[in-house]
Residue, then its C-alpha position, 0 to 999 in steps of 0.5 A: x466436456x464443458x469445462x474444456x470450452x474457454x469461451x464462457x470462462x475467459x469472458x467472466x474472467x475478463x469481465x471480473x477484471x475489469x470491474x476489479x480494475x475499475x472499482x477497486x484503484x479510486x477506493x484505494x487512491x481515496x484512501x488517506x492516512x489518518x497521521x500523516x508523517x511530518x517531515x523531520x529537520x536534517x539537523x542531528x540533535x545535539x548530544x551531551x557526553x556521557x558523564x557517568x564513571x565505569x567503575 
């Protein structure tokens, strides 16, 4: 039964992996957002009170 013998698998599943491992993370660290998000000021925006009557 071939399939019960791992040495064929386990290398092609090694091999897998490392080519995963070596392609795959610089094409993902190369990626750039294309809107970078822009840091906000800490200062809370100033509110005017609410003017309208409830009734």
């Amino acid at each position: 039964m071939p399939q019960l013998n791992p040495a064929p698998w386990f290398a092609i599943l090694v091999f897998s992996w490392l080519v995963f491992l070596t392609v795959l993370p610089p094409k993902v660290s190369a990626h750039s957002f294309p809107n970078e998000p822009t840091p906000q000021s800490t200062e809370k925006p100033q509110t005017e009170s609410w003017s309208w009557p409830w009734h």
